[in-house]
C-alpha positions in Angstrom: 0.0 0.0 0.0 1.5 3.5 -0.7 1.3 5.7 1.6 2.6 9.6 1.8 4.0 8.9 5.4 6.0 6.3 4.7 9.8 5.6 3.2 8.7 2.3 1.2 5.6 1.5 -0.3 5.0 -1.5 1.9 5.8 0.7 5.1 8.9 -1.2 6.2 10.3 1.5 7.9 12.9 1.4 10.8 11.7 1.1 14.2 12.1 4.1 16.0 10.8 4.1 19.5 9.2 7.3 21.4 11.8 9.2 23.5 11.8 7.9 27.4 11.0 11.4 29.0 7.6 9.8 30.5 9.0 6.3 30.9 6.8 5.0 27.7 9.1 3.2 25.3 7.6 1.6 22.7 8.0 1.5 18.5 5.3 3.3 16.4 3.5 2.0 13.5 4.2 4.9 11.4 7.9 6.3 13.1 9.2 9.5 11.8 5.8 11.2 11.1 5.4 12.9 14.5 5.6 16.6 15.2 6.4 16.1 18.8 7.9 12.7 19.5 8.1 12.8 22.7 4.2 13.6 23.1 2.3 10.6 25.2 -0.5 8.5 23.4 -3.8 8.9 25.1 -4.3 6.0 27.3 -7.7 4.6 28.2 -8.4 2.2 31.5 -11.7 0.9 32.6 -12.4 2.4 35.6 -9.8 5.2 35.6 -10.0 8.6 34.1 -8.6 9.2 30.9 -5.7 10.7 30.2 -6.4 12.4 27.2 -3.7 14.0 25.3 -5.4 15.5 22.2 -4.7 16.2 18.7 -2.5 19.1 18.8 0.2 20.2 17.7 -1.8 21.6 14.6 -2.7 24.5 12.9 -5.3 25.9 11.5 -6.7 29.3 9.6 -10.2 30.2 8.5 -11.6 32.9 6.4 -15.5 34.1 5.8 -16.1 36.7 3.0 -19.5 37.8 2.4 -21.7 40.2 -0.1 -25.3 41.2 0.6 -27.9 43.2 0.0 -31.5 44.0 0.9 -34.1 46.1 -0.5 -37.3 47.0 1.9 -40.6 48.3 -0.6 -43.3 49.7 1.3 -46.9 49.2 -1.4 -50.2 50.8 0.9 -50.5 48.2 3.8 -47.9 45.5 2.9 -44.3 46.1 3.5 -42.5 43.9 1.6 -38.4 43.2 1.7 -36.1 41.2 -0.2 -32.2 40.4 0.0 -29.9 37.7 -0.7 -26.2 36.8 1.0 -23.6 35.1 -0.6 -20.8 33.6 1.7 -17.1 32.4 0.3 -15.5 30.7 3.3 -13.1 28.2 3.9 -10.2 26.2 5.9 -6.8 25.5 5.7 -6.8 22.3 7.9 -3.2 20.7 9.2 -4.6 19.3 12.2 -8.1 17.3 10.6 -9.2 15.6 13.6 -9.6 17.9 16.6 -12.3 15.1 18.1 -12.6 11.6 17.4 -15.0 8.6 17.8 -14.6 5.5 19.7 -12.3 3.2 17.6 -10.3 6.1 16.3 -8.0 8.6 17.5 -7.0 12.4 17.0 -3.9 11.9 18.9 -0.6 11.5 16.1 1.3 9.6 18.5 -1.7 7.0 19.4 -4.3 5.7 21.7 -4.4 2.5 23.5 -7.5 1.2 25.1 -7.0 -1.5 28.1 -10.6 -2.9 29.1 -11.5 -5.5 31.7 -12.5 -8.3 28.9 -12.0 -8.9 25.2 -8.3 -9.7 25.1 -7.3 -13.1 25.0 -4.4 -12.5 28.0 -6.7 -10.6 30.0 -6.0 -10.8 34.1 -9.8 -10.1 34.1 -8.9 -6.2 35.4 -7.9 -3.8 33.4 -5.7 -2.0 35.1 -4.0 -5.3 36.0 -4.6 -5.4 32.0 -2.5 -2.1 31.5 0.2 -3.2 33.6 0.5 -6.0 31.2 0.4 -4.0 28.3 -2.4 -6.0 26.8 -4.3 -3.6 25.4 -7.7 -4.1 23.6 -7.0 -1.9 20.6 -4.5 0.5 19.3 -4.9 3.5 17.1 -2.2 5.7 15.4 -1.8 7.7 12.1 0.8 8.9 10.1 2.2 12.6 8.8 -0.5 15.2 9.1 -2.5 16.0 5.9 -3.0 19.4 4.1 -6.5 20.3 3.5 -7.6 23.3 1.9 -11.8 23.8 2.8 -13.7 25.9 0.2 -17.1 26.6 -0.4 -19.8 28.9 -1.7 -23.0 29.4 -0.5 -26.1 31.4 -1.4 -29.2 32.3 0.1 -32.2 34.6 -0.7 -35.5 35.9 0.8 -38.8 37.5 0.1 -41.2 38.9 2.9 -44.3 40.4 2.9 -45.3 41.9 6.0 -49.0 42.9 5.6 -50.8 44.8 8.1 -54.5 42.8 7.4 -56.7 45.4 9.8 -56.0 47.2 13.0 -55.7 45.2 14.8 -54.2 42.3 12.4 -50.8 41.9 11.3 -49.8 38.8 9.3 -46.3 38.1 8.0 -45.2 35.7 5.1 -42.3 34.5 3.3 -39.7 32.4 1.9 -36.1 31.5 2.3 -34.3 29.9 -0.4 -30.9 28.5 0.0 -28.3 26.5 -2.3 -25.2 25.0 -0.3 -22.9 23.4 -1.8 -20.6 20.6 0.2 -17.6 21.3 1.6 -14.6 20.2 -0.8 -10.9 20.3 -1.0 -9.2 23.1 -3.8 -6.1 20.6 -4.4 -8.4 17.6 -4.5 -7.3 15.7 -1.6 -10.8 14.4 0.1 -11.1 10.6 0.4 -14.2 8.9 1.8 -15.0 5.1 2.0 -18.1 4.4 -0.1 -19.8 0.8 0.4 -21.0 1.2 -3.4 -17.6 0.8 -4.9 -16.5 -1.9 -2.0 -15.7 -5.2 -3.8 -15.8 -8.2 -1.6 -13.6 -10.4 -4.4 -10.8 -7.8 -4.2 -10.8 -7.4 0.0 -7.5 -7.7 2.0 -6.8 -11.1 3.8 -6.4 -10.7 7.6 -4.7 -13.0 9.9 -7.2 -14.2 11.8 -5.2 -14.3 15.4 -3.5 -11.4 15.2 -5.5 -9.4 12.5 -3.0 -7.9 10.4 -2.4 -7.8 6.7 -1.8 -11.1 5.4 -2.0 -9.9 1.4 -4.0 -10.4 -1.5 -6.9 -8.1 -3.0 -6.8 -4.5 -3.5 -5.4 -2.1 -1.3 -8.0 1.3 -0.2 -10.8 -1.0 -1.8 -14.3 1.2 -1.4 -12.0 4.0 -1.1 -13.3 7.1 -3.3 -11.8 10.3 -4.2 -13.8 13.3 -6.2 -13.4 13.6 -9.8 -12.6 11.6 -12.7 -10.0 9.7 -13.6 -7.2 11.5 -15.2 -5.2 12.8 -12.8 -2.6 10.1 -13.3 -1.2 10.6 -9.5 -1.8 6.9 -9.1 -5.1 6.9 -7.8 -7.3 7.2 -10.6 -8.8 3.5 -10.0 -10.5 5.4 -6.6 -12.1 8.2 -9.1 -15.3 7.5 -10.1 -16.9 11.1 -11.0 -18.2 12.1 -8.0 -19.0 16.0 -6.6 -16.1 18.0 -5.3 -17.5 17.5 -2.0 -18.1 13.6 -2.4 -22.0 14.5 -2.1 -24.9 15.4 -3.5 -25.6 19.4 -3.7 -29.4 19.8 -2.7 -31.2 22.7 -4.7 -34.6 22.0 -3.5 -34.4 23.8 0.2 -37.4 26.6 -0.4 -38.1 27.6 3.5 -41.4 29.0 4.2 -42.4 31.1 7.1 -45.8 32.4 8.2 -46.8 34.6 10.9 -49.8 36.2 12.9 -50.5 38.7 15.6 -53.5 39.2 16.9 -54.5 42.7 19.2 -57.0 41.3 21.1 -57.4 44.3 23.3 -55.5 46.9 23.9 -53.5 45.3 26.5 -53.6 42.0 24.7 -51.7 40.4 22.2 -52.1 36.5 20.5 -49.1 35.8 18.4 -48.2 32.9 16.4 -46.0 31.6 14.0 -45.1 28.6 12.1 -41.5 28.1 9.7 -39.5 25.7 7.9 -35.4 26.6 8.6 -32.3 24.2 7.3 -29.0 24.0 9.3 -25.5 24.3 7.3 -22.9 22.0 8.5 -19.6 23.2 9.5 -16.3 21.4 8.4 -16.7 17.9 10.6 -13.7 18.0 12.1 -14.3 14.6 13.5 -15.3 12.7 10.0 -12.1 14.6 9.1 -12.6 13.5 5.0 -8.9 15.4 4.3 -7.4 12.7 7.4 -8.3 9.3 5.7 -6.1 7.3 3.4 -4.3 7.7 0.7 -3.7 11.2 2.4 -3.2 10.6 5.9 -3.0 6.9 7.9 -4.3 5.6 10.2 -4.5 2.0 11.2 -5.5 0.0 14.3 -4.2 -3.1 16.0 -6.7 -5.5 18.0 -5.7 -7.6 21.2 -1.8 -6.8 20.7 0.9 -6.2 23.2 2.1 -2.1 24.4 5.8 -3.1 24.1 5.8 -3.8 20.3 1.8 -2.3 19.0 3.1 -3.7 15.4 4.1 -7.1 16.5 7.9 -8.3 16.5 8.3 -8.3 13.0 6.8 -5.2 11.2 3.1 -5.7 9.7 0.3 -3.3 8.1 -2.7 -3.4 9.8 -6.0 -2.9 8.9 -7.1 0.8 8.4 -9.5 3.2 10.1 -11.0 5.7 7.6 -14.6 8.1 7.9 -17.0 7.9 5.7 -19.6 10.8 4.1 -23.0 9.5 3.5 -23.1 10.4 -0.5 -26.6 11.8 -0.2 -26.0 14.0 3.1 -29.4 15.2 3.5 -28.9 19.0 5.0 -30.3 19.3 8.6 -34.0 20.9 9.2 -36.3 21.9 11.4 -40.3 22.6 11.6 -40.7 25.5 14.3 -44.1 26.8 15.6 -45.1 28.7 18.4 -48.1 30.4 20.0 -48.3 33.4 22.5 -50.0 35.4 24.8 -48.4 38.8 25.9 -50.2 41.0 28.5 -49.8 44.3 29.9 -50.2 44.7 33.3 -49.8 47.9 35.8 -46.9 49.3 37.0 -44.8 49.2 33.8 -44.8 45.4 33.6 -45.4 43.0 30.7 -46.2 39.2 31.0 -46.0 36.5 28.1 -46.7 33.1 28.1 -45.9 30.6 25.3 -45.5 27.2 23.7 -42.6 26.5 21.3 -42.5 23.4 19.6 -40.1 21.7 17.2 -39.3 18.9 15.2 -35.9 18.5 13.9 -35.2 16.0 11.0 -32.2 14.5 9.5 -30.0 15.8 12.6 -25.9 14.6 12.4 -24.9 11.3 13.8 -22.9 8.7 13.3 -22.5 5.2 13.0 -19.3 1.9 12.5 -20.7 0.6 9.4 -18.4 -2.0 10.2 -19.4 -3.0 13.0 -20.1 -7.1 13.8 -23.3 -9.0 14.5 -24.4 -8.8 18.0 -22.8 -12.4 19.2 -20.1 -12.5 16.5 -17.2 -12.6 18.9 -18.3 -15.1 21.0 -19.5 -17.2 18.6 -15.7 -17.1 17.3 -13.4 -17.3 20.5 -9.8 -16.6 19.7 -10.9 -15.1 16.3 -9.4 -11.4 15.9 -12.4 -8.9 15.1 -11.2 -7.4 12.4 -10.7 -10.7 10.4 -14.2 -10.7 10.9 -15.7 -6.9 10.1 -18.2 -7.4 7.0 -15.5 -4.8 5.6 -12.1 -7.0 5.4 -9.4 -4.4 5.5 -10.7 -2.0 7.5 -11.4 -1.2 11.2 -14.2 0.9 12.1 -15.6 2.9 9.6 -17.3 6.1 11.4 -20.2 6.9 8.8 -21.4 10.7 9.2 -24.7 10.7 8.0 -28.2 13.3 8.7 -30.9 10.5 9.4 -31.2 11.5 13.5 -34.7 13.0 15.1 -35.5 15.2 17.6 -38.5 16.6 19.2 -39.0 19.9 21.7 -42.2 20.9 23.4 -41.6 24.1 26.1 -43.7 26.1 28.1 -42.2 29.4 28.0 -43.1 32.6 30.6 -41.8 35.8 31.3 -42.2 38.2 33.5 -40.7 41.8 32.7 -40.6 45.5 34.5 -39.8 48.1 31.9 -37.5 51.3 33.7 -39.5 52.8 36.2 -38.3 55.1 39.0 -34.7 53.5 38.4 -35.4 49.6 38.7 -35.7 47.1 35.6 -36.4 43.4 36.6 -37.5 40.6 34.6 -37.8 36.4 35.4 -37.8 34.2 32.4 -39.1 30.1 33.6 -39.5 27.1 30.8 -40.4 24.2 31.3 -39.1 21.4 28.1 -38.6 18.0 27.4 -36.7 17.4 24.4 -36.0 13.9 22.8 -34.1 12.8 20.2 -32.0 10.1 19.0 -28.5 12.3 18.1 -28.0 15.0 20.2 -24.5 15.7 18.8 -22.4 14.9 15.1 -20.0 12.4 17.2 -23.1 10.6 18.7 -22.1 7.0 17.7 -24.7 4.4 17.6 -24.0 1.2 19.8 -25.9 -0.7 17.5 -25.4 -0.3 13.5 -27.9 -2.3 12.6 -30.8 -1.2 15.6 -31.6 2.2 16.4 -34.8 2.1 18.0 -33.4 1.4 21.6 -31.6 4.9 21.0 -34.8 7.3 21.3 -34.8 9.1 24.6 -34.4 12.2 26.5 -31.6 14.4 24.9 -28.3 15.0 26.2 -29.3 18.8 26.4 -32.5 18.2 27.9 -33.4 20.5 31.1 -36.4 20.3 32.3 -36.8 23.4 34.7 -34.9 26.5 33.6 -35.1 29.6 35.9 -33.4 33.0 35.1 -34.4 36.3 37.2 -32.1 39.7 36.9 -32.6 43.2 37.7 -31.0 46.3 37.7 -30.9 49.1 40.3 -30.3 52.6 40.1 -30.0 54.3 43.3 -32.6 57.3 43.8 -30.0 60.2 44.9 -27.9 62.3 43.5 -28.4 60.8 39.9 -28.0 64.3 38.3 -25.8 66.5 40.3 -21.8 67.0 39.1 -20.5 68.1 42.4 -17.9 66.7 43.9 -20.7 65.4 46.2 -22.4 63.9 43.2 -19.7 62.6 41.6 -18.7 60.4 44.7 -22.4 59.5 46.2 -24.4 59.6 43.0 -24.6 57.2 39.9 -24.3 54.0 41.7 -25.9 51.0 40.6 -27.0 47.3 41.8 -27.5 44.3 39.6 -28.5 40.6 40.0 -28.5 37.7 38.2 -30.1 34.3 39.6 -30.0 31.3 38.1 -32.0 27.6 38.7 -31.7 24.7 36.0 -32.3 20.7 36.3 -29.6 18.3 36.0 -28.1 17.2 32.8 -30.0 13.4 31.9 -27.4 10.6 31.6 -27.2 6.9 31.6 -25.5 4.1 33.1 -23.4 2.8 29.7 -19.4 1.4 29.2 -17.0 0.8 27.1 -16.9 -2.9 27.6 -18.1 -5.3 24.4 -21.0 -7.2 26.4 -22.4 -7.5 22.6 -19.3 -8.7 20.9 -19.4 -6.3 17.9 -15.8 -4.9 18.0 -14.6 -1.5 19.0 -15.5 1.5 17.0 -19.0 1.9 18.1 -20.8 4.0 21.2 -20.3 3.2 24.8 -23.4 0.2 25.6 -26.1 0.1 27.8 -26.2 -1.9 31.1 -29.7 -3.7 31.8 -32.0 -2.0 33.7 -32.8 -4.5 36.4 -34.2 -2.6 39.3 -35.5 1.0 40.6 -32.4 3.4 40.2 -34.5 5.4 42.9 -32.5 6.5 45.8 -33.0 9.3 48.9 -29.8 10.9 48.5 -28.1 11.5 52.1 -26.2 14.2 53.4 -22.8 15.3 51.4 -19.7 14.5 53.7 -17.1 13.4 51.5 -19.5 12.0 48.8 -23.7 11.1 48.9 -25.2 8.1 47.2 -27.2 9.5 44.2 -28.6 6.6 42.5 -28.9 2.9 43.3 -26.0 1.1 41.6 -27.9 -2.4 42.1 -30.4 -1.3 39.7 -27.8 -1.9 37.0 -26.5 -5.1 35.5 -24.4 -6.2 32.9 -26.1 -7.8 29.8 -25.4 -11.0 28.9 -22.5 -12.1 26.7 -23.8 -11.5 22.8 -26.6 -8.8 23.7 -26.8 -5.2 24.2 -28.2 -3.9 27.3 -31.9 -2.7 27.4 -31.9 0.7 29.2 -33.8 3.5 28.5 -31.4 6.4 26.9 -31.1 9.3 29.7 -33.4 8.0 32.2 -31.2 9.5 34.7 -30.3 12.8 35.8 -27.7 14.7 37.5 -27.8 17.3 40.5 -30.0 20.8 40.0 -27.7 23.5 40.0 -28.4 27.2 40.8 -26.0 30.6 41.3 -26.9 33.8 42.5 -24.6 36.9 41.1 -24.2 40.0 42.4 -22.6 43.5 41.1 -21.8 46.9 41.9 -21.5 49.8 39.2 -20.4 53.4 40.2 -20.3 55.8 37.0 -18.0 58.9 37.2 -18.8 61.6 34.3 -15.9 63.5 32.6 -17.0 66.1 30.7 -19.7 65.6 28.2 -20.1 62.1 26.9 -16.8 61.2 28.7 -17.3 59.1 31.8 -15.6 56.4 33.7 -17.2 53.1 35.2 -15.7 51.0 38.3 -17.4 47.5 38.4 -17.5 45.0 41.1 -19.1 41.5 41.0 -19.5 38.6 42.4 -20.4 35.3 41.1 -21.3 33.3 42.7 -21.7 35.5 46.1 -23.0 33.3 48.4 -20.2 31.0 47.6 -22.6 28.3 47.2 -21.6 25.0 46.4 -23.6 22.8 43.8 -22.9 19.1 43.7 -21.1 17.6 40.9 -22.6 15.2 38.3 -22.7 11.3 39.3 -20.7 9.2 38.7 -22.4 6.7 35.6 -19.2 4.8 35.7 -20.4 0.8 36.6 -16.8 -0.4 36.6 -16.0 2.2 39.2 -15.8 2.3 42.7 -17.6 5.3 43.5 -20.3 4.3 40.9 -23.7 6.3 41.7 -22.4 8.3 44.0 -21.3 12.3 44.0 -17.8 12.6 44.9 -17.2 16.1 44.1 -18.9 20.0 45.2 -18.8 23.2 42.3 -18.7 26.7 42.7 -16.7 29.2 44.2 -17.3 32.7 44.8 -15.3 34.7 42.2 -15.1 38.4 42.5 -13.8 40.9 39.7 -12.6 44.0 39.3 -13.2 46.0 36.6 -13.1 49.9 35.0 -14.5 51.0 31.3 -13.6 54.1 29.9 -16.3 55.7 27.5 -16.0 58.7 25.0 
């Protein structure tokens, strides 16, 4: 296989071992690539904390230019407006992955993952495990890529805002936009595409040890964009697909509609109901400029820490992202209804319900990921001698097909300026579902996602905000000296309630048997998690640990997703504001605030861990008062 990182095509390269400044010691898969070689791997135990050591050095620059215009017509009762943007914007990307999924790594100089089970030298712990070095898998890539991010994108509206009677206002229009995928100006994008995947021509893989033993094609299901021509050696992965290796969509017409109601004069009814897509950003953790031909990365199953490659130098098979070809754009129906009243004393109040439905949200998923069972149904057998993809490790698939749903009750309280005090208090009450609630949310099971619908990741149930701001009632206008030192002084607040974050009880461990490459799984549910939390000393039991079990060899666990949550937490803010006039518009502000000024602490999240010893309990407090200084000179 050729590969830009190596010094031979078949990547027998001298071993050369990492420098001994942490005590590690061991000989790369893919030695002098690394910008720092003396940089530690990022190590994973079961049970510990990870020691993480992330994908920099990099570097990266961005640029945005943009061109717009907008033209507002006003025809008897309708005002109507028009405009369009058109964005040029891009990356140039030497660092590609900045996050990566399970199964991969962002980390040049590697990642090693030691588990309690899997390996066929386990001690059964895996620390024990680490101490070994008989790690569970083994990630690393070669020299950095090059990518140079470009894209154009277009949008245009018409409105009509047409004001129906006196007391009726209704507001229409429609959004049109045209986005073309990201792509790379020098070409180098690679993607692996199941369509050009040719089981006849797949690698052979040693089935104990799951390295390359020969045969078929190398990068087979690897595509590049283009057609062939280029004559760089890689033609035979062109097949005259988009710049972008996706579909452009040219059908995303966005309509909006709106009404407002006077029912009295006091009384407003408003509502509104719209259509509105999403632009992905660069995916910095599909990474399409980081996969082979232009940048390596391979991964090692069930091997040993002193030699990751095995005594005598091997390839292994590779780990490359994937771009479904059709990439539906994100979207989102949004609708709301509400109520607005005035009430005495300068103060409004509104009460709503937002709803929305989001469609084709990012997610991922290992298409090459095994049957539930397979492992055990093929003891000593290395996984990836078994992936329905031979050649390959996981293949992380970044695809739109995720759902999500919000419903929130929405009401807010608000005291215009009067006699030197404005006040307001936002509450909402939400539940929001989904199954996706971020682009590296990795599906534990390929092949079934219904288990995977629950409450989001950035569900919270109660939110409560209240702030105000005080002037004090004397000596606001004098400039005296006595005014200028006793007048002008100001009080604000800021409280703050929310629910806990939802979680569930899910590891790294394969109960199911499928490989690594693929989300965290679920521990059965097997009683009520339901606990009285005691008293915090040094920790307080938060959830019943007993409730939990591990599934059985071959299965996933049956939990609901997020049926958990952690702590409330709430913070009370305080500041002080003295303003000092100059001369005319001149004036000096001191500022003085507290966060946190009760120096209250909030309990930490729980711990979700079930191969750790402190599992459903809170071992840690949050929140210390902070105070800062500050002083703003206007003119």
């Amino acid at each position: 296989m050729s590969s830009p990182s190596r010094s031979t095509p078949t990547g027998r390269a001298p071993s050369i071992s990492i420098p001994p400044t942490y005590g590690l010691n061991y000989p790369y898969l893919f030695p002098g690539t690394k910008l720092a070689p003396g940089k530690i791997p990022t190590i994973r135990i079961t049970g510990l904390s990870t020691l993480d050591a992330d994908a920099y050095p990099g570097a990266w620059a961005g640029f945005v230019y943009t061109w717009s215009d907008n033209l507002t017509k006003v025809i008897g009762n309708h005002t109507a407006k028009f405009g369009f943007v058109v964005e040029h914007s891009g990356q140039d990307d030497n660092i590609q992955f900045t996050t990566a999924s399970q199964g991969a790594t962002n980390n040049q100089n590697g990642e090693v993952r030691f588990l309690d089970a899997g390996h066929p030298l386990t001690s059964g712990l895996a620390m024990a495990n680490a101490l070994l070095g008989n790690f569970n898998d083994y990630n690393e890539f070669g020299a950095k890529a090059s990518t140079q991010w470009v894209a154009t994108a277009f949008d245009a509206y018409a409105q009509d805002s047409w004001k129906a009677g006196s007391k009726v206002t209704i507001e229409a229009g429609v959004r049109y936009s045209l986005w073309p995928q990201w792509y790379s100006r020098n070409g180098n994008l690679a993607s692996f595409d199941p369509r050009f995947y040719d089981p006849s021509q797949a690698q052979q893989v040693d089935r104990a040890s799951g390295f390359i033993v020969g045969g078929g094609v190398p990068l087979n299901g690897v595509v590049l964009p283009g057609a062939p021509g280029v004559n760089d050696g890689f033609d035979r992965l062109r097949h005259g697909l988009p710049d972008g290796l996706a579909q452009t969509h040219k059908n995303m017409f966005q309509p909006r509609l709106g009404l407002a109601y006077a029912i009295t004069d006091r009384t407003v009814f408003r509502t509104g109901l719209g259509l509105f897509y999403n632009r992905p950003m660069i995916n910095r953790d599909t990474a399409l400029g980081g996969n082979p031909p232009f940048q390596v990365q391979q991964t090692v199953v069930n091997g040993s820490i002193d030699a990751p490659g095995g005594a005598t130098r091997r390839d292994f098979p590779l780990v490359v992202t994937a771009q479904d070809p059709v990439f539906d754009m994100p979207r989102a129906w949004s609708w709301n209804l509400t109520i607005e009243r005035q009430l005495p004393w300068a103060t409004t109040v509104e009460v709503g319900y937002v709803g929305r439905r989001g469609i084709d949200n990012q997610r991922k998923r290992n298409i090459n990921q095994l049957l539930p069972g397979t492992l055990q149904a093929n003891p000593g057998v290395n996984a990836n001698a078994l992936r329905p993809y031979l050649g390959y490790g996981p293949i992380g698939l970044a695809e739109n097909s995720g759902l999500s749903q919000y419903h929130g009750l929405q009401i807010g309280v608000e005291r215009r300026v009067v006699r030197g005090l404005h006040a307001g208090v936002g509450y909402t009450l939400s539940r929001t579902k989904d199954n996706s609630s971020s682009l590296t949310d990795v599906l534990p099971n390929t092949y079934d996602e219904s288990g995977y619908w629950g409450i989001s990741d950035l569900d919270r149930t109660h939110v409560l905000i209240a702030n105000w701001i005080y002037e004090l009632p004397f000596m606001q206008q004098r400039l005296d000296l006595a005014g200028r030192v006793l007048g002008r002084w100001q009080i604000t607040g800021v409280y703050q309630y929310q629910s806990g974050s939802p979680f569930s009880v899910r590891s790294n461990d394969d109960f199911a048997g499928v490989g690594s490459g693929s989300g965290n799984q679920f521990w059965n549910l097997v009683g009520d998690p339901t606990i009285d939390p005691g008293p915090f000393t040094t920790s307080a039991a938060w959830f019943n640990p007993a409730a939990f079990a591990k599934p059985a060899v071959g299965t996933f666990g049956v939990q609901p997703r997020n049926m958990l949550r952690n702590p409330p937490t709430w913070n009370f803010d305080l500041g002080i504001r003295k303003s000092v006039p100059i001369t005319g518009s001149q004036q000096v502000q001191f500022r003085a605030e507290a966060f946190n000024v009760l120096n209250h602490p909030n309990w930490d999240v729980a711990n979700n861990n079930p191969n750790s010893g402190s599992f459903g309990q809170v071992t840690r407090k949050l929140g210390e008062r902070v105070i800062q200084l500050a002083m703003r000179y206007s003119f």
